[in-house]
C-alpha positions in Angstrom: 62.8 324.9 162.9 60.5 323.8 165.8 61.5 320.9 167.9 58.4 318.5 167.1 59.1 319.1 163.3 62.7 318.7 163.7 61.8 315.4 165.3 58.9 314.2 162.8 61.5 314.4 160.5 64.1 312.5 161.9 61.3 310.1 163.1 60.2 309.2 159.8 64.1 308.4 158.4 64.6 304.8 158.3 68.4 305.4 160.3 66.5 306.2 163.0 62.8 304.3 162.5 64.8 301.0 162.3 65.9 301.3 165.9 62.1 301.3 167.2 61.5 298.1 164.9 62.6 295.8 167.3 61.3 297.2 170.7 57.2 297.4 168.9 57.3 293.7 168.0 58.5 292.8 171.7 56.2 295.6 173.4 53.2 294.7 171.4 53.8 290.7 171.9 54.2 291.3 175.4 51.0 293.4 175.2 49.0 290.7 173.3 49.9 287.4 175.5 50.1 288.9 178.8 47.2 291.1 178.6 44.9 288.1 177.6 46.1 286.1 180.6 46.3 288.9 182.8 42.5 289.1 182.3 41.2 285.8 181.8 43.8 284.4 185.5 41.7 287.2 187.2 38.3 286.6 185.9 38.9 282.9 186.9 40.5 283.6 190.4 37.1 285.6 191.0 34.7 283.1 189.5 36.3 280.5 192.1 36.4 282.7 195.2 32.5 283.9 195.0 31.4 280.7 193.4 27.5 280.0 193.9 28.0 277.4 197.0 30.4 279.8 198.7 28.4 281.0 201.4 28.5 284.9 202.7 27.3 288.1 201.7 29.7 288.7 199.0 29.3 285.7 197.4 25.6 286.1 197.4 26.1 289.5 195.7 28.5 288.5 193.3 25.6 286.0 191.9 24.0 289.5 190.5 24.7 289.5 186.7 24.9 293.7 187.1 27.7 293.1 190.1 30.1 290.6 188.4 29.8 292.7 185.2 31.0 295.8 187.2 33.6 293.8 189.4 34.5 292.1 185.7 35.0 295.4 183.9 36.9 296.9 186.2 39.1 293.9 186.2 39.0 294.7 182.1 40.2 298.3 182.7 42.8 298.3 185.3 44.4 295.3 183.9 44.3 296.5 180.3 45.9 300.1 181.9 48.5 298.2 183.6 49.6 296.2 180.5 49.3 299.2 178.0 52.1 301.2 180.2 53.8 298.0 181.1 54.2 297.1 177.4 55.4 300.5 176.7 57.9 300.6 179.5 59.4 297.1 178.2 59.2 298.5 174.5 61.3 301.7 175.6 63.8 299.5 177.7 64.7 297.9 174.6 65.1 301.3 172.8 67.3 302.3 175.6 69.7 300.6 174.4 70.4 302.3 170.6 69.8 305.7 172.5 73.1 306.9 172.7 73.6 306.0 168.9 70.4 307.9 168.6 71.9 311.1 170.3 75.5 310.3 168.8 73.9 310.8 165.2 71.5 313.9 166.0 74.5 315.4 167.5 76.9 315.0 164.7 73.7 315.9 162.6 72.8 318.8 164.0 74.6 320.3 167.2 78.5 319.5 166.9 78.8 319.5 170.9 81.8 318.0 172.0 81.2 315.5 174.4 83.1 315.1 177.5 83.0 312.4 180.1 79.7 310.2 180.2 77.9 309.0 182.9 79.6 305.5 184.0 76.9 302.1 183.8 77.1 301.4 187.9 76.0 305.0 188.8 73.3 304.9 185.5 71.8 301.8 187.3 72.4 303.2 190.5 69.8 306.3 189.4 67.6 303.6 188.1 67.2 301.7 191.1 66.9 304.8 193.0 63.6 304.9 190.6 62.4 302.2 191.0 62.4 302.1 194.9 60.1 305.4 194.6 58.1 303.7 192.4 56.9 300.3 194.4 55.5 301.8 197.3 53.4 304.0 195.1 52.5 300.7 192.9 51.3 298.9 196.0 49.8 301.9 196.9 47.7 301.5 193.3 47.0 297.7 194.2 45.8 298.7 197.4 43.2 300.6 195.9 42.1 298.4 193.0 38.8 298.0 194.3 37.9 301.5 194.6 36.0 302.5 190.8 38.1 305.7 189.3 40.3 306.2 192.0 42.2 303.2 191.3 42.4 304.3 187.2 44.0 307.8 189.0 46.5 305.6 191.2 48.2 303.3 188.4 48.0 306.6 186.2 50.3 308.3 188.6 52.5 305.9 189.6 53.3 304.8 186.3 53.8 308.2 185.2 56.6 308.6 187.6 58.1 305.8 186.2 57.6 306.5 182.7 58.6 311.0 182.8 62.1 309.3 185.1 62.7 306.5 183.4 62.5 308.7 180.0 64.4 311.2 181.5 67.1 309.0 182.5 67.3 307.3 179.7 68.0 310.8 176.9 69.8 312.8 179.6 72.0 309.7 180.0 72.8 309.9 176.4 72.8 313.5 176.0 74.5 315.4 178.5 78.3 314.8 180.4 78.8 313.4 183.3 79.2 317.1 185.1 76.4 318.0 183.6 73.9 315.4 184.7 74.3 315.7 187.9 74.2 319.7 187.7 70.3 318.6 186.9 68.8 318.6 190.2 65.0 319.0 188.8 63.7 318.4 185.4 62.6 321.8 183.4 59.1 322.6 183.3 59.2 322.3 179.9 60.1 318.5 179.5 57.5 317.4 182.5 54.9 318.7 180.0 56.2 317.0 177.2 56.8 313.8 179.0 53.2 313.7 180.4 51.5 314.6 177.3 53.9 312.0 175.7 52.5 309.6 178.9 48.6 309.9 178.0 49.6 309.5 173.7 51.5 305.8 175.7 48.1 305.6 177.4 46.7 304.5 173.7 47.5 300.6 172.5 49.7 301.0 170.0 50.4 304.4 169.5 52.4 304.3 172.7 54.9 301.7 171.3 54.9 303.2 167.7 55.7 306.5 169.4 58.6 305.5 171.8 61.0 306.6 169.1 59.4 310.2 168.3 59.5 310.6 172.2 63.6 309.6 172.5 64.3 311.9 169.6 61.9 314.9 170.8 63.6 315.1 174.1 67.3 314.8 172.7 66.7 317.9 170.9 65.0 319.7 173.8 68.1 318.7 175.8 70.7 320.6 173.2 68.5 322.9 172.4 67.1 323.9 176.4 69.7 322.7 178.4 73.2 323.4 176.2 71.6 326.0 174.4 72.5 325.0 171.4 70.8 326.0 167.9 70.0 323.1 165.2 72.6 323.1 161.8 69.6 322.9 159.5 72.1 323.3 156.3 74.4 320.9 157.4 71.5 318.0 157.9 70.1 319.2 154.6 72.4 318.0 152.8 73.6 315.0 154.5 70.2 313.7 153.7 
């Protein structure tokens, strides 16, 4: 059966849809109250710094209606973009932590791979911080950018998308694959770069990417027993354990 079928279905089965239940009502708070701060701290901050008896030529052309609509919209769009993927980054943190029940259950489901020793909790925060430190220089790269129109959209898209395809990445592989193994896995496959970014612009959509966190976790733990152990799905046996 093809992966992303495989996956709808066990998507759609409440053993698996309850784990996401809880990380979409924090990720889409989160994405409701700091999004409308967010926008409204900035918009302030600006009104204050070119206010009308500010003297200079930026104040003067901050006055322009046209101008503080642009400077005001782009304020709209970077902030929204930052807390659309921040949201979803929170929303799959929390899922990270029923992943390995996740993998447990399509394993016994489907693959039957005995697991050997897992990757300890110092050296998976270890990787993750060793993420993270790639990803702030190329955040403060994005900030210092901000003010240039596109080009700053491309900036937080592709930092963000580091964090999201490794943090992702970690997070399944973590669950999935042995100690030995993991750190056999150099570089990621081809195969799940593509799926993580086309996963990354469905995230890029409010909503859809907190609704979809799940589908992503279980897509990816079958491409990892299917791509990486070469292992082939037990559709008879999960037919009629359901």
């Amino acid at each position: 059966m093809n992966i992303f079928w495989l996956s709808f279905k066990d998507y759609t089965r409440f053993e698996f849809f309850k784990y996401a239940l809880l990380s979409t009502l924090i990720g889409f708070s989160f994405m409701m109250i700091v999004g409308y701060y967010s926008f409204t701290s900035i918009k302030a901050f600006l009104d204050a710094f070119f206010m009308p008896e500010s003297e200079g030529f930026f104040a003067w052309l901050y006055s322009f209606a046209f101008v503080s609509f642009i400077i005001h919209s782009l304020n709209f769009l970077v902030v929204g973009f930052f807390v659309i993927f921040t949201s979803s980054a929170i929303s799959l943190f929390i899922l990270s932590f029923f992943t390995p029940k996740i993998a447990a259950k399509i394993n016994a489901k489907y693959y039957h791979h005995e697991p050997k020793e897992k990757m300890g909790d110092v050296a998976l925060l270890l990787e993750l911080f060793k993420i993270l430190l790639k990803f702030i220089p190329l955040f403060f790269l994005a900030l210092i950018l901000f003010f240039i129109p596109f080009v700053n959209l491309i900036a937080f898209f592709l930092a963000f998308y580091y964090l999201f395809h490794n943090a992702l990445i970690l997070e399944v592989l973590s669950a999935v694959l042995d100690k030995k193994k993991f750190k056999e896995q150099k570089f990621t496959p081809f195969e799940f770069k593509f799926h993580t970014l086309i996963f990354y612009l469905l995230a890029s959509f409010p909503l859809a990417g907190l609704v979809l966190q799940l589908f992503f976790v279980i897509f990816l733990i079958h491409l990892s027993y299917q791509k990486i152990y070469f292992l082939s799905p037990n559709l008879s046996n999960a037919s009629s354990s359901t």
